[in-house]
N, C-alpha and C positions, 0 to 999 in steps of 0.2 A: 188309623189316623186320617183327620182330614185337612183339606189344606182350603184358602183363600186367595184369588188371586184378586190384586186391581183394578178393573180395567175401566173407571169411570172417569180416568181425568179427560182432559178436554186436549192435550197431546197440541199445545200450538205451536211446540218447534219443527213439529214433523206435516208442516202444511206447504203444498197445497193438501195433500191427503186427507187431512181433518179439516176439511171445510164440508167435508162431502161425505166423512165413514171419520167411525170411531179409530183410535189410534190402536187396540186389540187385535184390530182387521186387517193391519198392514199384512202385505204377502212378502215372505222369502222364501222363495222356491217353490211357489206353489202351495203353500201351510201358511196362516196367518200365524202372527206372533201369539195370540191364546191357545191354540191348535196347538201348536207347539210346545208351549208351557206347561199344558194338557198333558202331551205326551211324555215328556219330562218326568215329570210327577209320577205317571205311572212305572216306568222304569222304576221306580222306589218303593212298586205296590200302592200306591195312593190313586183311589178312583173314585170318593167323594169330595167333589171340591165346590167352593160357595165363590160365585164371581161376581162383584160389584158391579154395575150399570149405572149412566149417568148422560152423556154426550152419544148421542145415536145408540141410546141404548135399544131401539127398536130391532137394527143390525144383528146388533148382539146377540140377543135373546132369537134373532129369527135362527142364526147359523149354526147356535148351537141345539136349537129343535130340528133343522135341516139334518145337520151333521149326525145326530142324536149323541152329542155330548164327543165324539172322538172314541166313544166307548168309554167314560166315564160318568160318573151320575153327576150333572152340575141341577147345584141350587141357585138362583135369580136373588141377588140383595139387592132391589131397586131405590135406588138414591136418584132419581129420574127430578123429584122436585127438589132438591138444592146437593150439589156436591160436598162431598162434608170432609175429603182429603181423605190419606189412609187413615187414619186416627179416628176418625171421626167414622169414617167405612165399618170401620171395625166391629167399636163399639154398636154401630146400628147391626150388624151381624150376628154379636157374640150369642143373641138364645139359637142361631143354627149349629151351634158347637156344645151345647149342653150334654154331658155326659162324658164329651172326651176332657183327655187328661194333657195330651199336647196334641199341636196345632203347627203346621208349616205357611208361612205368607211368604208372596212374591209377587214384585213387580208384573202385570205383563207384557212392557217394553224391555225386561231385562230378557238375553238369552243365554245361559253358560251350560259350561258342563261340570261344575261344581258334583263333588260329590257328596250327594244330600244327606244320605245310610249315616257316611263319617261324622258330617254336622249335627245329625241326631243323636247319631251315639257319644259326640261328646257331650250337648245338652243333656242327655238321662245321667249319666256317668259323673255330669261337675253338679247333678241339681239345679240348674239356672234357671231361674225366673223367666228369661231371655235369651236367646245365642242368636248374636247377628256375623253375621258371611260380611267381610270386610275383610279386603286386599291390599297390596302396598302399591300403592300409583298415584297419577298424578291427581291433586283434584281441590279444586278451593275451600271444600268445607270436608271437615274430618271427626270421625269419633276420636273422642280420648280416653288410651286404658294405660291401668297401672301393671306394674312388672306380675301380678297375678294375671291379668288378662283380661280383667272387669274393668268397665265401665267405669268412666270417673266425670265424661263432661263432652264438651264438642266445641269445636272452634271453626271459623271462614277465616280463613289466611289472609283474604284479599282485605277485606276491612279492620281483618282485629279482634275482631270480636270472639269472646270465649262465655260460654257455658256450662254451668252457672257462673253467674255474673264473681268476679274475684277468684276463681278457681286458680290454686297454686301451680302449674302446670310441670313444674322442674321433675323431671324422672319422668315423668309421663310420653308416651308413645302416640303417634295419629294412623289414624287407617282410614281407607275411603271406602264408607256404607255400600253393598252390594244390591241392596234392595229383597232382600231373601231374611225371613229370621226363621225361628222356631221357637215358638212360645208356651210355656203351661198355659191353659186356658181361665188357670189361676188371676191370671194378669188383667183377664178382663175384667175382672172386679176393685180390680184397684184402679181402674181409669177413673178419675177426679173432672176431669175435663171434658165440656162439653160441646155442643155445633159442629164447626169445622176445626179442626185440626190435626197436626201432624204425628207420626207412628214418633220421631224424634224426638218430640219434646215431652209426650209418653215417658219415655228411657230417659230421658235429663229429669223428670220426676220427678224417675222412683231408684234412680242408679246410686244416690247414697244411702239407702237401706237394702236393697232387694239386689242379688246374684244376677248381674247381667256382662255375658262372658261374650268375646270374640273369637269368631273361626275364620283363621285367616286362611283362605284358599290362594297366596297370591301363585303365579303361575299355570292356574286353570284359565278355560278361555270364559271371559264375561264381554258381553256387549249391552250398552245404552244404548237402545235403537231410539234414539231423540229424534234424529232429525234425518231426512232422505237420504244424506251423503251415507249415514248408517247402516241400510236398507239393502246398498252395495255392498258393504263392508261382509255384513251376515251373510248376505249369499254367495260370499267368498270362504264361509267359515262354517257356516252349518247346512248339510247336505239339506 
């Protein structure tokens, strides 16, 4: 299996840092946050992975020819002339996944210890289209799944707004996106959407026809490494 990771956005909450290096490159303890994600992954046997470049992608691409991959084989998706979001990432990626059958994606400001084995094995096991890692916490925008566990919509608490527009919400459950899914590579073919845009609206889609289930990990450790105060946090949490 191989997996994608993110690492093209422009990371502006986590500045001064990204004025100067990709937000990928942030260090905790000595390992930047893709380093790390890197390793991650391998823990689960996974050593070909495709990593998006965009914002210092020059950085990128050097560290991980310095490093030689952490000891994994990384492929370059350069999106260096226009950011295209993960959505959009993706899609310009999916002929490096040609042949496989599923696909794991992940943030590379996200860090956890989520265990991945389990998240796959219940993606083979339900058939999902999709399985997104979503937790119970606090957070202004939420997926919405029905008492099976699938997808049904997504709402921001703070303005109101819900996805798709009129969705009945009563019985329905929220969870806050981990930035992790596992994907049939099936899916790439059903992206309708083009340019820039988000893995999210992806999944608002295609979540009234197509199998897309949630793994809730809540109680594993996850960290947004968004912004500096972060930074501290992680290297209070992951050796």
């Amino acid at each position: 299996m191989k997996a994608m990771i993110f690492a093209a956005g422009l990371g502006t909450r986590l500045k001064p840092w990204t004025d100067h290096h990709p937000k990928a490159l942030a260090m905790v303890n000595g390992k930047s946050l893709l380093q790390r994600n890197i390793l991650y992954l391998q823990e689960y046997g996974i050593t070909e992975v495709v990593v998006n470049v965009h914002h210092f992608a020059d950085q990128i691409i050097d560290a991980v020819k310095r490093n030689q991959g952490w000891g994994s084989s990384i492929i370059i998706s350069d999106e260096t002339d226009a950011v295209l979001e993960t959505g959009g990432g993706l899609k310009k990626a999916a002929p490096l996944f040609a042949g496989e059958e599923n696909m794991v994606i992940l943030n590379a400001d996200i860090l956890t210890n989520l265990q991945l084995d389990q998240m796959i094995l219940q993606h083979r096991q339900t058939n999902a289209l999709a399985t997104l890692a979503v937790s119970q916490r606090e957070s202004s925008r939420y997926f919405l799944f029905g008492s099976d566990s699938q997808l049904k919509g997504w709402t921001n608490v703070n303005t109101g707004e819900v996805k798709p527009e009129g969705l009945n919400t009563a019985g329905l459950f929220n969870r806050a996106f981990s930035g992790l899914h596992v994907i049939q590579t099936a899916l790439l073919q059903k992206i309708s959407r083009e340019g820039k845009f988000s893995m999210v609206d992806v999944y608002l889609d295609l979540c009234a026809t197509e199998a897309i289930y949630a793994f809730d990990h809540t109680g594993a450790l996850l960290l947004d490494v968004g912004k500096p105060e972060s930074l501290v946090k992680a290297a209070s949490l992951f050796d």
